[in-house]
One Martini backbone bead per residue (centre of mass of N, CA, C, O) as a GRO file, in nm:
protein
  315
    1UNK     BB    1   1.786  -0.766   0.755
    2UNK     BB    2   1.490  -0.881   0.831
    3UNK     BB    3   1.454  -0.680   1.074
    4UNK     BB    4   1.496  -0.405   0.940
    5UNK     BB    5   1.263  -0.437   0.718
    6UNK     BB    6   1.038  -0.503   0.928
    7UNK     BB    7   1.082  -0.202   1.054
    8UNK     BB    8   1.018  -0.045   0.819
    9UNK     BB    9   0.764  -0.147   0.757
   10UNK     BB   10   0.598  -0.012   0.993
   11UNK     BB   11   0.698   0.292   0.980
   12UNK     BB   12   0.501   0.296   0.710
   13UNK     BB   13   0.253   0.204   0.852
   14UNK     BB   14   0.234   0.500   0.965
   15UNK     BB   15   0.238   0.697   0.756
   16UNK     BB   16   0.008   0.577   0.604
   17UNK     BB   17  -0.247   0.573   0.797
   18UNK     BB   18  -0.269   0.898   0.690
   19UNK     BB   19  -0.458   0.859   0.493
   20UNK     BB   20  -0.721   0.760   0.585
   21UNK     BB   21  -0.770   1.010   0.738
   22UNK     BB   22  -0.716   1.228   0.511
   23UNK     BB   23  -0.965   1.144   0.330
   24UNK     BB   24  -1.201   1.166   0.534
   25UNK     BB   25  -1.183   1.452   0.554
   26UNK     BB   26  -1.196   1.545   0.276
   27UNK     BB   27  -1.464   1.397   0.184
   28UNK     BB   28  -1.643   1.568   0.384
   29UNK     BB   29  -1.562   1.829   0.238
   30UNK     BB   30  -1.601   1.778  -0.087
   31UNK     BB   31  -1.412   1.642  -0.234
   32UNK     BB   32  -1.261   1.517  -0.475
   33UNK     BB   33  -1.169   1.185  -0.553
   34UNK     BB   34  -1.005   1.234  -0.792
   35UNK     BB   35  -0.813   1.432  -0.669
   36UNK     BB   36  -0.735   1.287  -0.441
   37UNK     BB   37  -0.604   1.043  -0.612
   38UNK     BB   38  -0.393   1.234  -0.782
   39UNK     BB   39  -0.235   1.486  -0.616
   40UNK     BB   40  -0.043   1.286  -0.475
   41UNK     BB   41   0.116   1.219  -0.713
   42UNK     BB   42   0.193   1.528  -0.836
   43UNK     BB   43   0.339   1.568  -0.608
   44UNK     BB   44   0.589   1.337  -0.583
   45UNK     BB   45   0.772   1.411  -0.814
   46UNK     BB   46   0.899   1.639  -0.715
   47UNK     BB   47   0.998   1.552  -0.436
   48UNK     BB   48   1.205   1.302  -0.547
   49UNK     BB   49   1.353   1.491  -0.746
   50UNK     BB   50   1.479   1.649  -0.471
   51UNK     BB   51   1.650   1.395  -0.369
   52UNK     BB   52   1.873   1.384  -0.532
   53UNK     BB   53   2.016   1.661  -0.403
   54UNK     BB   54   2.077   1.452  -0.144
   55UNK     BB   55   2.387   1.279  -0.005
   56UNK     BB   56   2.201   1.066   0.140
   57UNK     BB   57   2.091   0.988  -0.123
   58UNK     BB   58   2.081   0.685  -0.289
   59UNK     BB   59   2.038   0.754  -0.644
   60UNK     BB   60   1.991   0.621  -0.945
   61UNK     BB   61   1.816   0.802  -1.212
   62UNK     BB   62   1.994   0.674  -1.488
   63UNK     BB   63   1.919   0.381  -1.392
   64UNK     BB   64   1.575   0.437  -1.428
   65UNK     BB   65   1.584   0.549  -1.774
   66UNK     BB   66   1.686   0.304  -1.877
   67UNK     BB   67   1.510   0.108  -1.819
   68UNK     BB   68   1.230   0.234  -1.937
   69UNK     BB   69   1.389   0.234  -2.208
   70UNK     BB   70   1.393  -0.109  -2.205
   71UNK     BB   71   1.103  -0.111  -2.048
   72UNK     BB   72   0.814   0.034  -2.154
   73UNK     BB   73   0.576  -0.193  -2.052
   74UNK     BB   74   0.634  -0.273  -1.822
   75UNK     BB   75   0.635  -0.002  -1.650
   76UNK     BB   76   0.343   0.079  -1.703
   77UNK     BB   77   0.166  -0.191  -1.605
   78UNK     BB   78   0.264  -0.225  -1.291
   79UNK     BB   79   0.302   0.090  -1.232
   80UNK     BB   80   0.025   0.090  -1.249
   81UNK     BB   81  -0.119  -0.127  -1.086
   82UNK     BB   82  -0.016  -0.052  -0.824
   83UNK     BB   83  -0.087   0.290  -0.813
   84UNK     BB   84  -0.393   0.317  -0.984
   85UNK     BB   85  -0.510   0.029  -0.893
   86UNK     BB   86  -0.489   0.145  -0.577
   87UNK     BB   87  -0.562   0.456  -0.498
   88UNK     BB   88  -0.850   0.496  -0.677
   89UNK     BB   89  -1.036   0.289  -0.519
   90UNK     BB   90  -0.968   0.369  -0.221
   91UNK     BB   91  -1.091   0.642  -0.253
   92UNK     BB   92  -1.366   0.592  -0.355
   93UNK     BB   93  -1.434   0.380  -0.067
   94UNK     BB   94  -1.395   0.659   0.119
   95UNK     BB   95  -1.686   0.768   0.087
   96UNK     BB   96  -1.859   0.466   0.220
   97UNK     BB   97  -1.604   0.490   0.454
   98UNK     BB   98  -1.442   0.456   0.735
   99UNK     BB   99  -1.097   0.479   0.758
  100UNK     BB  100  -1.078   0.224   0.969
  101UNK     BB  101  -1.231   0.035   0.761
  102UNK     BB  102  -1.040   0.045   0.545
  103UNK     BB  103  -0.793  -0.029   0.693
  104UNK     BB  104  -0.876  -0.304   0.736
  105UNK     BB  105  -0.950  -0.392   0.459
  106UNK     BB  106  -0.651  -0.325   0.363
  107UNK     BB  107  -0.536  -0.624   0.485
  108UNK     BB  108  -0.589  -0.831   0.242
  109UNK     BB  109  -0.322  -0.770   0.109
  110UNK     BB  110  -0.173  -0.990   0.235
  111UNK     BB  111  -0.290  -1.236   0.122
  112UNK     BB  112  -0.224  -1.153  -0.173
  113UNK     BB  113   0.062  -1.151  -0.156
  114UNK     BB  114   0.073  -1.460  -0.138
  115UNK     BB  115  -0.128  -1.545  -0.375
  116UNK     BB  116   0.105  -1.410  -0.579
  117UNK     BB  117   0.353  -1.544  -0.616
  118UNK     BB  118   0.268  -1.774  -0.853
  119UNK     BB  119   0.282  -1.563  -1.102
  120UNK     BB  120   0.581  -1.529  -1.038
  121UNK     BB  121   0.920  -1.503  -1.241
  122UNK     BB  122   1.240  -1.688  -1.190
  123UNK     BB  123   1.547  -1.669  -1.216
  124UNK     BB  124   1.856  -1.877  -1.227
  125UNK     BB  125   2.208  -1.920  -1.277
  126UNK     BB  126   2.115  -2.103  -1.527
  127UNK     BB  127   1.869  -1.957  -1.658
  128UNK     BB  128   1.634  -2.066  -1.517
  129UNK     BB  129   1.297  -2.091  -1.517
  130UNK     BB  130   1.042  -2.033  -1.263
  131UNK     BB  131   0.843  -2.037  -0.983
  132UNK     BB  132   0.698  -1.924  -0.714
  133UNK     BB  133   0.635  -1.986  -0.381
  134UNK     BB  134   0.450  -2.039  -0.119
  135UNK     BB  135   0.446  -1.958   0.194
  136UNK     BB  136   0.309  -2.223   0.415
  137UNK     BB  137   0.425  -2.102   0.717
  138UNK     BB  138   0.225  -1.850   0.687
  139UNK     BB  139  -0.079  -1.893   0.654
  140UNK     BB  140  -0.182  -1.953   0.956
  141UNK     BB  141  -0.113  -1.651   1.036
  142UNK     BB  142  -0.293  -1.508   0.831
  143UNK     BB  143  -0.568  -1.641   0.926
  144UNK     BB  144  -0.518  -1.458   1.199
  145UNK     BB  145  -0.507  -1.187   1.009
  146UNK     BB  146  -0.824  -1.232   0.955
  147UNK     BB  147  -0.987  -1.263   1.217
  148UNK     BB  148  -0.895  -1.038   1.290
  149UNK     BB  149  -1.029  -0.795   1.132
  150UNK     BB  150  -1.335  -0.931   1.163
  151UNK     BB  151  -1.336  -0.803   1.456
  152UNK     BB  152  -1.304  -0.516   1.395
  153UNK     BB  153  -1.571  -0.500   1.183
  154UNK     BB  154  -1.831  -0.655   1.229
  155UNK     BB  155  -1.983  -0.525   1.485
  156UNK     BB  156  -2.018  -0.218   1.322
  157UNK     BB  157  -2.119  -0.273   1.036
  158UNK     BB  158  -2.345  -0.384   0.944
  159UNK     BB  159  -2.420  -0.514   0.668
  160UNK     BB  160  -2.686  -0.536   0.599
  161UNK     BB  161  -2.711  -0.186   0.653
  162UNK     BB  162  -2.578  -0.204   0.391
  163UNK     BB  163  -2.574  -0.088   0.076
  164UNK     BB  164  -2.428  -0.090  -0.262
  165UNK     BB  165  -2.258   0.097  -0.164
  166UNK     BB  166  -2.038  -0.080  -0.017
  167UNK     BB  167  -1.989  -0.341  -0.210
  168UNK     BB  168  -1.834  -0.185  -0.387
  169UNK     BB  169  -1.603  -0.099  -0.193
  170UNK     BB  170  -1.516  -0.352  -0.128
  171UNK     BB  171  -1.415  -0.418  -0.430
  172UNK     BB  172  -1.215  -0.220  -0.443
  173UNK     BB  173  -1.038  -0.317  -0.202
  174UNK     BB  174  -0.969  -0.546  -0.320
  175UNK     BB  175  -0.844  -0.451  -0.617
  176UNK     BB  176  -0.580  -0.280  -0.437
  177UNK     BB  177  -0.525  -0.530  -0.247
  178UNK     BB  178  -0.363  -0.669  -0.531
  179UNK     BB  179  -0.220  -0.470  -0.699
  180UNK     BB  180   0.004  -0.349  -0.499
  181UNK     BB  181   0.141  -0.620  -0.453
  182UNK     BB  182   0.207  -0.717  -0.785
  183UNK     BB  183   0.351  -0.427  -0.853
  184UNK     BB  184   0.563  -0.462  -0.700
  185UNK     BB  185   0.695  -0.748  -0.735
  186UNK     BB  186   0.720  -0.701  -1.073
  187UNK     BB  187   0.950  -0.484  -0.998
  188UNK     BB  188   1.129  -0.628  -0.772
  189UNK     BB  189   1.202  -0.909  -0.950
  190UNK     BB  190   1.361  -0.719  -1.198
  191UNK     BB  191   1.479  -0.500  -0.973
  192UNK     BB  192   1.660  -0.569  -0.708
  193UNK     BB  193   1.892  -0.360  -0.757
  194UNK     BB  194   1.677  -0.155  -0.625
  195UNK     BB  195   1.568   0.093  -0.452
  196UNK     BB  196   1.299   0.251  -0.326
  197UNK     BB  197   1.344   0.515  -0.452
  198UNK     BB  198   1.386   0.412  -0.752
  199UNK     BB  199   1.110   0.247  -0.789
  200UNK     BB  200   0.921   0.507  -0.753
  201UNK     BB  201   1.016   0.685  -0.961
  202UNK     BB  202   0.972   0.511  -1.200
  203UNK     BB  203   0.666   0.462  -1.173
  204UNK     BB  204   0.582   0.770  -1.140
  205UNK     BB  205   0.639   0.808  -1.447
  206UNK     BB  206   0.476   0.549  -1.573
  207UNK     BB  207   0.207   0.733  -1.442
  208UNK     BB  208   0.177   1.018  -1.474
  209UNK     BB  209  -0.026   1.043  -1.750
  210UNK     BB  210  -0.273   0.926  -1.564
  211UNK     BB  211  -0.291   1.145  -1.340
  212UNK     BB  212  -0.341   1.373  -1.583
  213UNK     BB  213  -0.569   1.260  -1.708
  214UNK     BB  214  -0.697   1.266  -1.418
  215UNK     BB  215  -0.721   1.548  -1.356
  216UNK     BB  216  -0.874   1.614  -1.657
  217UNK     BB  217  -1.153   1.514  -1.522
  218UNK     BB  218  -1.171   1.655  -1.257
  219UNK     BB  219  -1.185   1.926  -1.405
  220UNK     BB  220  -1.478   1.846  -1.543
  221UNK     BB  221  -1.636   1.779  -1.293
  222UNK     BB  222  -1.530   2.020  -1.054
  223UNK     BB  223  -1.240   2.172  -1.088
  224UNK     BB  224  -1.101   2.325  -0.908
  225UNK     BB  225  -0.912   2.238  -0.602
  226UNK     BB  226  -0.947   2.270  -0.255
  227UNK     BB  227  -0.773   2.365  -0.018
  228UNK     BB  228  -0.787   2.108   0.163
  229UNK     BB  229  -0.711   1.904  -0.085
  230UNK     BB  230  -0.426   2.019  -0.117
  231UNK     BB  231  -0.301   2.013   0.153
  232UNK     BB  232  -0.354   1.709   0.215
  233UNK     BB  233  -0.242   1.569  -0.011
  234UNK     BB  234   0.039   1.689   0.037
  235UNK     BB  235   0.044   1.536   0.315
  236UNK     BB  236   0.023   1.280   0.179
  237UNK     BB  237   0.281   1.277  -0.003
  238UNK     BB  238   0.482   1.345   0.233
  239UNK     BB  239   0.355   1.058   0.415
  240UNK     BB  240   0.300   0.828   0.218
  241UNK     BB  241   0.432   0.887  -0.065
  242UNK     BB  242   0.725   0.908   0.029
  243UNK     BB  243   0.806   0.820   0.300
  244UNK     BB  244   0.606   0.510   0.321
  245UNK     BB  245   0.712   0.426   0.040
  246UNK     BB  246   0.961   0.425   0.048
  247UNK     BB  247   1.032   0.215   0.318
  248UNK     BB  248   0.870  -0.008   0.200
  249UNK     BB  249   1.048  -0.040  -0.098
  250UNK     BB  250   1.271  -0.083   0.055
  251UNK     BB  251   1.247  -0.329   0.228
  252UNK     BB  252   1.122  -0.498  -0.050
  253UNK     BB  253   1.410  -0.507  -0.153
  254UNK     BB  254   1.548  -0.603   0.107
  255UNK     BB  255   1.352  -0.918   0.038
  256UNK     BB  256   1.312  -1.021  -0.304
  257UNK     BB  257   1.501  -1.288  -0.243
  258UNK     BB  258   1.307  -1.338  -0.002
  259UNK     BB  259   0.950  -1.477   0.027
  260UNK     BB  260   0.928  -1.460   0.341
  261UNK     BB  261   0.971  -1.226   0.394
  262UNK     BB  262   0.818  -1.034   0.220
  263UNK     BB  263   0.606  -1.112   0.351
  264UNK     BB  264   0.625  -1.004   0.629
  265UNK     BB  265   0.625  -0.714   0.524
  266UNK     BB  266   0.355  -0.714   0.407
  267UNK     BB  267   0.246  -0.762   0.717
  268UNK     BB  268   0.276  -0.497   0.862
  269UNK     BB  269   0.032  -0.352   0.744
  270UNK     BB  270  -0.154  -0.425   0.980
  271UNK     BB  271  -0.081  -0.137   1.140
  272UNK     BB  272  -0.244   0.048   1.017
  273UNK     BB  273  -0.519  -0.053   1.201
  274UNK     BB  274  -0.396   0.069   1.463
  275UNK     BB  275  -0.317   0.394   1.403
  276UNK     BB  276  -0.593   0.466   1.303
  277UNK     BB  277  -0.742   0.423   1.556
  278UNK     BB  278  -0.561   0.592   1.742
  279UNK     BB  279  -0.577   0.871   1.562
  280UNK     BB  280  -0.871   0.896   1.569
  281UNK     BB  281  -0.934   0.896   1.877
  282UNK     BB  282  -0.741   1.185   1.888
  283UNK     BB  283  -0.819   1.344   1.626
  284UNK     BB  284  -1.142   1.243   1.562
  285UNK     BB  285  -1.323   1.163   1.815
  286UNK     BB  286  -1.354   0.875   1.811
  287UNK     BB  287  -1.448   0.584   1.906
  288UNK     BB  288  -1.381   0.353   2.137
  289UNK     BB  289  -1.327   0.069   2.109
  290UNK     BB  290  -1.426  -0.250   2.128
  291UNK     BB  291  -1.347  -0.556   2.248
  292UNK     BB  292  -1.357  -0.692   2.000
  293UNK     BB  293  -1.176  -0.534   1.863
  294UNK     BB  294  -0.933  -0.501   2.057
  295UNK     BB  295  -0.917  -0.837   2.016
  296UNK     BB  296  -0.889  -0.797   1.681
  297UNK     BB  297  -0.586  -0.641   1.748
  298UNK     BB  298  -0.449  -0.880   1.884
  299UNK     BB  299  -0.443  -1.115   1.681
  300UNK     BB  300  -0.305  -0.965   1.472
  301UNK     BB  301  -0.040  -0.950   1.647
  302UNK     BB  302  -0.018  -1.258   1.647
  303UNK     BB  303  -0.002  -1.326   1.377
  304UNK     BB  304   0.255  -1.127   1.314
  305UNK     BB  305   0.454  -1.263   1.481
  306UNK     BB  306   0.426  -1.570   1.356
  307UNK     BB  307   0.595  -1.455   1.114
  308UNK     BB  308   0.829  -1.376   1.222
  309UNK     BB  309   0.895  -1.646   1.392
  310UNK     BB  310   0.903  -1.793   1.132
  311UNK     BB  311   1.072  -2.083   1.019
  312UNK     BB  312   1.280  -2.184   0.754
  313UNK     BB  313   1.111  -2.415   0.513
  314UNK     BB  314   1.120  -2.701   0.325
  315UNK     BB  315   0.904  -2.890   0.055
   0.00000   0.00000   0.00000
């Protein structure tokens, strides 16, 4: 279970990945940041709820209506948290970053997905709650993929010579690199007997007002989206927000009781800067790595086994 989990997790991240690409074409094309950031999701929920209709496809979306009807201020706070708070930021900070440095820093992620751990309390059969402790023997492979990312970044970034959106920037990419695991873990460990289809769908719904609000911001902004901005976003929503996220959303329900796994699944997103990397310079003829970058590509994958590889142990 928990090796098919972090496979599903990679999978995930190979389709992620083409976010940042597609954002980068899309925003140097002139396209508005808010559409970019919005129509993402109104085309998703079209998308899964068709996903109803296939019959290999297990998802009680009957008990989906049911739960956000049970708990609606849970489900809004969350999936806004997960979904708006994570990818309205990340699209704002790739109007000042080309793709592959988002996707760098986007891998912040894992750290804060392990520091926020001890936010979040469960039950156990005894009907105590507790809080879920961090596990500690993933921590130093964490450092590890934390100097691989600033490997791959700092050479080429020459911080001092950006202005301040850049650290703008900066900030909005920690702000969603926070948001998004905070918000799939607190959906996730009060319902983890939903599958990542059914979770994504239930978010889906409890954002989409959110969504609806920021077209028309969009629409008195820029006016109606052009083509490219279209296109793009459907290619986003249906291989990073379909795709993508049942995959991730899936291995994360089926590591949800195991919080070393868990941290291992949401490690694998460290893969997203090595495939944006590789299909930039294949299709967008980005300049080929330097060898520092390289070599802290090698790290943060050294990082990624040694969380595979990390032993449960008892503190």
């Amino acid at each position: 279970m928990a090796i098919k989990s972090v496979l599903l997790g990679i999978l995930a991240a190979l389709f992620f990945s083409l976010t940042f690409l597609l954002n980068e074409i899309n925003l140097h094309a002139a396209g508005d940041w808010v559409w970019v950031s919005t129509l993402r999701y109104l085309w998703m929920l079209p998308m899964i709820a068709m996903l109803a209709y296939v019959p290999q496809v297990k998802a009680n979306f009957r008990k989906v209506w049911l739960a956000i009807k049970d708990a609606p201020f849970y489900w809004l706070l969350w999936s806004n948290v997960c979904f708006v708070l994570f990818y309205v930021p990340l699209t704002w900070a790739a109007q000042f970053l080309p793709g592959w440095l988002v996707s760098s820093l986007w891998q912040l992620t894992i750290i804060f997905g392990v520091l926020t751990t001890p936010l979040m309390k469960v039950t156990d059969s005894s009907g105590v709650s507790h809080r879920l402790q961090i596990p500690r023997n993933k921590l130093k492979w964490m450092v590890i993929i934390i100097i691989g990312i600033v490997m791959t970044t700092i050479q080429t970034t020459g911080f001092a010579g950006f202005n301040h959106k850049f650290w703008f920037a900066v900030v909005a990419i920690l702000i969603a690199a926070i948001c998004y695991p905070l918000g799939n873990r607190q959906i996730g460990v009060r319902y983890a007997d939903f599958n990542g289809l059914e979770k994504v769908f239930g978010m889906l719904i409890a954002t989409y007002p959110t969504f609806i609000l920021l077209a028309i911001i969009g629409y008195l902004r820029s006016g109606l989206p052009n083509h490219t901005t279209l296109l793009s976003t459907f290619t986003v929503a249906l291989s990073s927000g379909v795709i993508a996220t049942v995959l991730f959303f899936q291995a994360t329900a089926m590591a949800a009781r195991n919080m070393e796994v868990l941290a291992t699944v949401e490690a694998t997103q460290s893969f997203e800067v090595i495939f944006t990397v590789l299909l930039g310079v294949l299709f967008l003829n980005h300049a080929l790595p330097t060898h520092i970058q390289l070599l802290g590509l090698l790290v943060m994958i050294l990082g990624i086994v040694g969380i595979n590889l990390t032993r449960k142990r008892r503190y």
